[in-house]
C-alpha positions as CSV (number, residue, x, y, z in Angstrom):
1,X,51.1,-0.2,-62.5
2,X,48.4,-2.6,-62.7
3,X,49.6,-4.3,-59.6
4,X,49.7,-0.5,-58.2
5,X,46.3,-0.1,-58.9
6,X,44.9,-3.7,-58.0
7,X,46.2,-2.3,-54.7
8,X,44.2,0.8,-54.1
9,X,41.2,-0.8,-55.6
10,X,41.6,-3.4,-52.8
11,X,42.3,-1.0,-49.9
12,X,39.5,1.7,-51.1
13,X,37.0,-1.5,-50.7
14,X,38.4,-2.4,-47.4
15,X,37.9,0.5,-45.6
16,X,34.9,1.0,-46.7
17,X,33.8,-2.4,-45.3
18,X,35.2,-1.0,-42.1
19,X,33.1,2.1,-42.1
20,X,30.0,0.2,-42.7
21,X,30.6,-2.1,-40.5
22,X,31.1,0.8,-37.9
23,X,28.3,2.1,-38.8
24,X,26.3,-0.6,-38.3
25,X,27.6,-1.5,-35.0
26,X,27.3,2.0,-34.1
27,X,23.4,1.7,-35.0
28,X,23.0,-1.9,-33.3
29,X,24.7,-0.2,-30.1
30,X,22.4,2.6,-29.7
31,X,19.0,0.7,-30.6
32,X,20.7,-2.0,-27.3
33,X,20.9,1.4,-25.6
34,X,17.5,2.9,-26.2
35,X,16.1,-1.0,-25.4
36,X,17.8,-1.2,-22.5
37,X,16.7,2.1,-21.2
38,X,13.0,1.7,-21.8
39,X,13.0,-1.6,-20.3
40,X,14.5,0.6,-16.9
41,X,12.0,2.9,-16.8
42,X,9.4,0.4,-17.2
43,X,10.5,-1.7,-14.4
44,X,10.9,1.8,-12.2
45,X,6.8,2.6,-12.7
46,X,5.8,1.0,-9.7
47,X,2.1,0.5,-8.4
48,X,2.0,-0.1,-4.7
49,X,-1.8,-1.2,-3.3
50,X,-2.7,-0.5,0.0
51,X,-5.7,0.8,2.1
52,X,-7.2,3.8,3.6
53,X,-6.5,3.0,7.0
54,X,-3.4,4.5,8.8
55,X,-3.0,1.3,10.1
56,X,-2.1,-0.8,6.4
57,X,-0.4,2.1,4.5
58,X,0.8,4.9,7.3
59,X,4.5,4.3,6.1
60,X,3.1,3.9,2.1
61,X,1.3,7.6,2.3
62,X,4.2,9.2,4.3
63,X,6.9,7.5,1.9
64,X,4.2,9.1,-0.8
65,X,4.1,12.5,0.8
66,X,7.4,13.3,2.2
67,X,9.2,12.6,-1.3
68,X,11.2,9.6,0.4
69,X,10.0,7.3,-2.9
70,X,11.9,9.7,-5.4
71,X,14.6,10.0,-3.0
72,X,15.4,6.2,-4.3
73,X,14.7,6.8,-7.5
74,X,11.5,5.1,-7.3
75,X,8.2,6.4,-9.3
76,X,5.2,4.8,-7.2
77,X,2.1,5.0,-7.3
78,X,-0.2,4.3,-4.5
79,X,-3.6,2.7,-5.0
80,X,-5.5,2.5,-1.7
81,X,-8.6,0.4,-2.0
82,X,-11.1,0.4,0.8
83,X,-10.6,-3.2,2.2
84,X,-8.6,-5.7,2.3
85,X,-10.7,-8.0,0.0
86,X,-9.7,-6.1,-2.8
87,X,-6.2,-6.6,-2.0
88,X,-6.1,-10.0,-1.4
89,X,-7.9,-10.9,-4.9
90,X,-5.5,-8.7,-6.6
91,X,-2.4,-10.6,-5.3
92,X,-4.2,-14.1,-6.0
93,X,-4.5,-13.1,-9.5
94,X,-1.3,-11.9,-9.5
95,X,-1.9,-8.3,-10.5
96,X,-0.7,-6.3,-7.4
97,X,3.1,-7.2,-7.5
98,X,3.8,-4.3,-4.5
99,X,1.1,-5.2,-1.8
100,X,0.6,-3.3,2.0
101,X,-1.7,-5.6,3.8
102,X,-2.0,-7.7,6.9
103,X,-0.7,-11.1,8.3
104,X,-3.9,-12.4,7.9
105,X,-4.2,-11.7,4.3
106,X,-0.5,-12.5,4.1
107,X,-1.4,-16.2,5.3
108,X,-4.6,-16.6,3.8
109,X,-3.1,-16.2,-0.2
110,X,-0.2,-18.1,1.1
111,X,-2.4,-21.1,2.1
112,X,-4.0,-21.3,-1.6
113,X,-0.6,-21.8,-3.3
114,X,0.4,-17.9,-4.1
115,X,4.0,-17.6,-4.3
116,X,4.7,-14.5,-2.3
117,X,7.2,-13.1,0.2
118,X,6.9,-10.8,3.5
119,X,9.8,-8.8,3.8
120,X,8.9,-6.6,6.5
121,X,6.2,-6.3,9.4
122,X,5.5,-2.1,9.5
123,X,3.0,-2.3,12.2
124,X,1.6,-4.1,15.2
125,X,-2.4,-3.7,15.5
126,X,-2.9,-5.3,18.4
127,X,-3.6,-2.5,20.4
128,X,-6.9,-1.8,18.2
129,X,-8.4,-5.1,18.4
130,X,-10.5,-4.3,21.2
131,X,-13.6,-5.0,23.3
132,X,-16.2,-1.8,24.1
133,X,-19.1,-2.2,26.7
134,X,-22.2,-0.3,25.5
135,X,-23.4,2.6,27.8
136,X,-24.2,2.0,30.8
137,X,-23.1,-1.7,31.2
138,X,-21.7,-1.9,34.7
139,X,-18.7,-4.4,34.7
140,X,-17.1,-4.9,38.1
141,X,-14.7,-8.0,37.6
142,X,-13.5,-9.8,34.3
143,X,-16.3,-13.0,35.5
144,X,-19.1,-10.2,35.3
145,X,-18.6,-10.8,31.2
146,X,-20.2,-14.3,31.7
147,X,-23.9,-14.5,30.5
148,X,-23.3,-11.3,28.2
149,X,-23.8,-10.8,24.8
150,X,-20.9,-10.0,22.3
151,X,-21.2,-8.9,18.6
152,X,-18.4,-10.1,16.4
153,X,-17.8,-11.5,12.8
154,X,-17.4,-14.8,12.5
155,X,-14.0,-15.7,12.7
156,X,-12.7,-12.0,13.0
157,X,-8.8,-12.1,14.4
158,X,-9.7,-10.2,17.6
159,X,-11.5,-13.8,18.8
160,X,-8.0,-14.6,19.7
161,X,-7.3,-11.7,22.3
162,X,-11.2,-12.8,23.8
163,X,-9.8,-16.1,24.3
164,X,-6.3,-14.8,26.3
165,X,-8.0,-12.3,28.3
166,X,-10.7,-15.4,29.3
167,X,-7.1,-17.7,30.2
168,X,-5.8,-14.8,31.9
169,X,-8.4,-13.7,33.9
170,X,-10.3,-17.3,34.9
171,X,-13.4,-16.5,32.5
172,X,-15.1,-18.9,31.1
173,X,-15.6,-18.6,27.5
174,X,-18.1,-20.8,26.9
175,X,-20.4,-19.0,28.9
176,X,-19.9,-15.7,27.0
177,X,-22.7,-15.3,24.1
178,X,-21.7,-14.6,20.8
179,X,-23.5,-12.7,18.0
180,X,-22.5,-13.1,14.7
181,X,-22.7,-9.8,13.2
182,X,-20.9,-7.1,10.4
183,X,-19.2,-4.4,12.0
184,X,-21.7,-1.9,11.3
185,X,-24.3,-4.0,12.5
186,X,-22.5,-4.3,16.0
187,X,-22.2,-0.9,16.5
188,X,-25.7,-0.3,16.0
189,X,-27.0,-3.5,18.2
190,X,-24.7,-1.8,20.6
191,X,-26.7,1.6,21.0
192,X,-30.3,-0.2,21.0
193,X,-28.9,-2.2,23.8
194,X,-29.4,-5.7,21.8
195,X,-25.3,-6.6,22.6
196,X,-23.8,-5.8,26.0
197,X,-20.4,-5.3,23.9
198,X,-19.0,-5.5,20.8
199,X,-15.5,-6.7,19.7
200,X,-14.1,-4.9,16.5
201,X,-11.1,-2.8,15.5
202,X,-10.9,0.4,14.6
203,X,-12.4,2.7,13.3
204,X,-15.5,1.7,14.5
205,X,-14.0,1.0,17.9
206,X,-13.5,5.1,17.7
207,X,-16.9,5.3,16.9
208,X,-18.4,2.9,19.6
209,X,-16.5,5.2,21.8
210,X,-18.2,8.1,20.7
211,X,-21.4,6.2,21.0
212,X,-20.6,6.7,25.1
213,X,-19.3,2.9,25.5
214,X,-16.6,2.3,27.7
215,X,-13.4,0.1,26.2
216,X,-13.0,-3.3,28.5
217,X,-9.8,-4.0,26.9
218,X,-7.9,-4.7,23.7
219,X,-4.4,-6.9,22.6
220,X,-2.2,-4.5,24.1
221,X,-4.5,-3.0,27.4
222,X,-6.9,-4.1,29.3
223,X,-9.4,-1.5,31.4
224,X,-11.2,-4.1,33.0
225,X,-11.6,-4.1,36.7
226,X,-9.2,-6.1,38.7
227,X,-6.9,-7.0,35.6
228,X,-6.1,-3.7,34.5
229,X,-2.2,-2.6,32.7
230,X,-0.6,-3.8,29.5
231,X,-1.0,-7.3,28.3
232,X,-0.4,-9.3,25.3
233,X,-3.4,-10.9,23.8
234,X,-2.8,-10.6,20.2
235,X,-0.4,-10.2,17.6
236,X,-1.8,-8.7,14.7
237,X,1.0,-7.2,12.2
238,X,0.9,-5.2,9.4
239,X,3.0,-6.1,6.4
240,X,5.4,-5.2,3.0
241,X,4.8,-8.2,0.4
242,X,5.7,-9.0,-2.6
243,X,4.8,-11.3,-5.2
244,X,7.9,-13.9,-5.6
245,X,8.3,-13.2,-9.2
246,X,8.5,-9.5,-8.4
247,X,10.9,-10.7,-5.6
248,X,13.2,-12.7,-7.5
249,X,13.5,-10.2,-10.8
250,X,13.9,-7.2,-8.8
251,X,16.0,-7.4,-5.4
252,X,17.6,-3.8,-6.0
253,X,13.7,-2.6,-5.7
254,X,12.9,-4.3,-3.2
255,X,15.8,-2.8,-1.1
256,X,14.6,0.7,-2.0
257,X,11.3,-0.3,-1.3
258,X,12.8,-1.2,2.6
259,X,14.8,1.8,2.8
260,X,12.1,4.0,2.2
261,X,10.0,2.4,4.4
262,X,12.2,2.3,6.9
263,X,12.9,6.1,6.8
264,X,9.5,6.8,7.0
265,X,8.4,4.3,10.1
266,X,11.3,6.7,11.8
267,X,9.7,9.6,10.6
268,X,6.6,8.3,12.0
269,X,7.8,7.7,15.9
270,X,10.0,10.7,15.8
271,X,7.1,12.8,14.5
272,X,3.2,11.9,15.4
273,X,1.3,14.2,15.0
274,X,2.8,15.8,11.8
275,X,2.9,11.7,10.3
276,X,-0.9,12.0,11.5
277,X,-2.2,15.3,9.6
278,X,-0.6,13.9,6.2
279,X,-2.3,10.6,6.7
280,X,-6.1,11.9,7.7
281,X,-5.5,14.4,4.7
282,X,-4.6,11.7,2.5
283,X,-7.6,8.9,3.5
284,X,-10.1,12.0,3.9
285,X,-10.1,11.5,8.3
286,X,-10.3,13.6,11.2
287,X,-6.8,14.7,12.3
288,X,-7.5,14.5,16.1
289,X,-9.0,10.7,15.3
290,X,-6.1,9.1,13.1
291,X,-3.9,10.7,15.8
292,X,-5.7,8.6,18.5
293,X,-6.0,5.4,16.2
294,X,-2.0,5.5,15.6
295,X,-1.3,5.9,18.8
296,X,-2.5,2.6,19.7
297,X,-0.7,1.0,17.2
298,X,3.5,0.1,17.0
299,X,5.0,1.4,13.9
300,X,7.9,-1.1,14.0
301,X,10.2,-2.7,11.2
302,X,11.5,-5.6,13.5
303,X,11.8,-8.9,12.5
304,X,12.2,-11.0,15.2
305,X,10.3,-14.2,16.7
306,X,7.6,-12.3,18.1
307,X,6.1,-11.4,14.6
308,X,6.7,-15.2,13.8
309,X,4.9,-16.3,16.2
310,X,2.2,-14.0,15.8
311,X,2.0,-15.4,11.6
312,X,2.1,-19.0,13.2
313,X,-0.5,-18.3,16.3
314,X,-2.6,-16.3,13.4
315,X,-2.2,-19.0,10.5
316,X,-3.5,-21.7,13.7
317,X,-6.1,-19.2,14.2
318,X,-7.4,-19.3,10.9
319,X,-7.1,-23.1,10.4
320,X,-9.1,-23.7,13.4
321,X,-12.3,-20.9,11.5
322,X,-12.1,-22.6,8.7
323,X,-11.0,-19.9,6.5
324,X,-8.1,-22.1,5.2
325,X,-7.7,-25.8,4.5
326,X,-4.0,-25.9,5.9
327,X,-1.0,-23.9,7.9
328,X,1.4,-22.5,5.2
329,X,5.0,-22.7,6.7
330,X,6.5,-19.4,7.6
331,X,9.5,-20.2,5.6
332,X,7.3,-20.4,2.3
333,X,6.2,-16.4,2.6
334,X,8.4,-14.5,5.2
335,X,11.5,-13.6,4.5
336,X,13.3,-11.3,6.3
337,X,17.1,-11.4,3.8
338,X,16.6,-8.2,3.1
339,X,16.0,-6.8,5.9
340,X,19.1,-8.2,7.5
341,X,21.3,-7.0,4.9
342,X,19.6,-3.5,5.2
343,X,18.8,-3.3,9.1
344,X,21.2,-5.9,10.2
345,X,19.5,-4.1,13.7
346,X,15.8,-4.9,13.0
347,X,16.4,-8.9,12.9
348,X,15.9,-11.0,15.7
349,X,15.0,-14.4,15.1
């Protein structure tokens, strides 16, 4: 009997050493599961930076507006700053992790040591880098811009198509005056007549127009008498980067971040003027004049030498101004992986 009861003593203890223990587990198990899902959703809250240009974040608003974001499960939120100085210091510090932006800001936080990665041009610019005459200027050959005045900043990008068009054509650069002046400032040096031309980008290209100049020619077309059709004078791309933390910790995002994109660059060419009203609603423009500025740009995803070239030709560019101390190499900060996993289609190289 005692032995009976020893028993039942011993097995009443043992199970209920199993039932705590359950329990327990059970408790440990769901606290893992409530963890792990609040560390999900945090990493889901995305903040993408960008710009009020249709230009920087076309594919970033229409992503935004069309719902193709929560179609991969993504919660972003756009931030569109002004300029892209604001940008730039934000991904130096390392605060914007999700950053739409341009080679040139690309290559100058590459070139101070900021780990970050390019995984996919969006747009070619080059076609609003442009030259405008004031009114009235008579230009009868591409030599006829010797001796005249041109507004430009300092080291502004669009120097580089000056100096193609001057190979091109048999102008002599040197012999071209240039005033070192803001953007606004050229546009209104333009209307009193103390320029002959300004070189810019848009919008105020748009608005030089408007002003009754006459565009001589930009990196994709040149107007100018005896040298007119398409040309090629500048690369200036348009970009998706990340921060290479954000890169390395989150690959599944960055894919959804490329498929998005990519759905909305088609959604883009296969629909202007529709992309256009949801843009100029969104950056607070005239329909009819983001329509016009889009159209001179190439809403393109491909990664292929041309868009390496146009980082390396830039990154000399920049070297040359002084506006950075040395040429990052283009395997440091572009990295098209992803896209050739995704868009096996889109990569050229």
């Amino acid at each position: 009997m005692i032995k009976k009861s020893l028993w039942k003593k011993l097995c009443l203890i043992g199970m209920s050493m199993i039932v705590c223990t359950s329990i327990l587990a059970g408790c440990g198990n769901n606290q893992a599961t409530q963890d792990g899902q609040k560390s999900e959703a945090t990493n889901e809250k995305l903040v993408a930076y960008g710009e009020l240009d249709p230009q920087v974040s076309g594919q970033q608003i229409i992503a935004e507006e069309k719902g193709f974001f929560k179609e991969e499960g993504l919660d972003v939120e756009n931030k569109l700053m002004t300029g892209p100085d604001e940008n730039a210091s934000l991904v130096a510090s390392g605060d914007a992790k999700i950053c739409f932006g341009s080679m040139y800001n690309n290559i100058s936080v590459a070139a101070n040591g900021v780990k970050v990665k390019v995984v996919s041009p969006l747009v070619n610019a080059a076609g609003t880098q442009s030259v405008v005459a004031r009114k009235g200027l008579e230009i009868n050959s591409p030599k006829d811009l010797e001796g005249k005045k041109i507004g430009m900043t300092n080291g502004a990008g669009v120097l580089i198509a000056i100096r193609n068009m001057c190979k091109a054509t048999g102008v002599d650069i040197n012999k071209i005056q240039f005033i070192n002046l803001g953007v606004s400032d050229q546009l209104a040096a333009l209307d009193r007549g103390d320029i002959d031309a300004m070189a810019a980008w848009e919008p105020w290209i748009g608005k030089a127009l408007d002003h009754g100049g006459t565009l001589l020619f930009s990196g994709t077309k040149s107007n100018l008498p005896g040298a007119q059709g398409d040309v090629h004078w500048i690369d200036f791309y348009m970009t998706l980067q990340v921060t290479q933390d954000f890169y390395d910790k989150n690959p599944e995002t960055v894919e959804k971040l490329l498929r998005v994109l990519h759905k909305a660059t088609d959604y883009i060419n296969e629909h202007p003027e529709d992309a256009a009203k949801i843009i100029a609603k969104r950056i607070n423009i005239d329909e009819k004049e983001c329509l016009r500025i889009m159209q001179e740009n190439k809403y393109t995803m491909q990664y292929d030498q041309q868009f390496v070239d146009g980082a390396n030709n830039m990154a000399n560019f920049m070297l040359e101004m002084g506006n950075i101390k040395s040429v990052p190499k283009t395997d440091d900060y572009l990295d098209p992986t992803m896209m050739k996993k995704l868009f096996p289609n889109e990569v050229k190289l």
